[in-house]
Each structure stands twice: as structure tokens, then as C-alpha cells.
N, C-alpha and C positions, 0 to 999 in steps of 0.2 A: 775234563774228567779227572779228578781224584783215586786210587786206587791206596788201600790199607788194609793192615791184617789187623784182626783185633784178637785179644786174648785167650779166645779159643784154638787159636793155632795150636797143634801137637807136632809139628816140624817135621809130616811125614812126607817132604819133598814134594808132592804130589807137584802142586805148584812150577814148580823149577824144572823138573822133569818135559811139562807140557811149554813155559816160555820161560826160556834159563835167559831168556835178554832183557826181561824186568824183575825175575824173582831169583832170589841166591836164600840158603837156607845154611843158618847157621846157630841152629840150637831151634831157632824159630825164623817163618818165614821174614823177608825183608825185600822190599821193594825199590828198584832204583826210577824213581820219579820222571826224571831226563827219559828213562826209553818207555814209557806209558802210551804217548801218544801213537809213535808210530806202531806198537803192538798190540794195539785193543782188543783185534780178534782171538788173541792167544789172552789175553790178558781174561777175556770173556772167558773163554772156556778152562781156562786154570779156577776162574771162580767157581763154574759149575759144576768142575770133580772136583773142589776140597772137599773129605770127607765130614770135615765138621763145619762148613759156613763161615770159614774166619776172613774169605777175602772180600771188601767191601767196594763194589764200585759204586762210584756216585758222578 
């Protein structure tokens, strides 16, 4: 699995808030690669409340 923000991020933490062990927010979301696997489920549902669509899992 892949996980990226794309430039529709507005940096409203949302993200980080729901899995601060792959997403840190600093101006815009950022993702740390290395803890993806083991957090998918948070990872999933951080995609599903970004209010605008910026986090892409594939």
C-alpha cells in the first residue's frame, strides 16, 4: 500500500489528530512511509474524514 497527500490538503490536522503515527502536519499534511503498514486501519479512516480528499491510498 502507498499512502500520499495530494495538493488539495488545507493542513487542517484532521489526519494527525485520527493517526499521529503516520501523519504529522506541518503547514500540510506529511506522511511517514516506514509506519503505513502497520497503521492501515487508522490510515483508512484518516482518508475518510479529510474534509477535502487529499489522502490517496492505493
Amino acid at each position: 500500500m502507498t499512502v500520499k497527500v495530494n495538493d488539495s490538503c488545507i493542513g487542517c490536522g484532521a489526519c494527525e489528530q485520527i493517526c499521529d503515527a503516520v501523519f504529522s502536519v506541518d503547514g500540510v499534511a506529511q506522511v511517514d512511509e516506514a509506519a503505513v503498514a502497520d497503521n492501515m486501519d487508522c490510515v483508512k479512516e484518516a482518508a475518510d474524514a479529510c474534509p477535502v480528499s487529499a489522502i490517496e491510498v492505493e
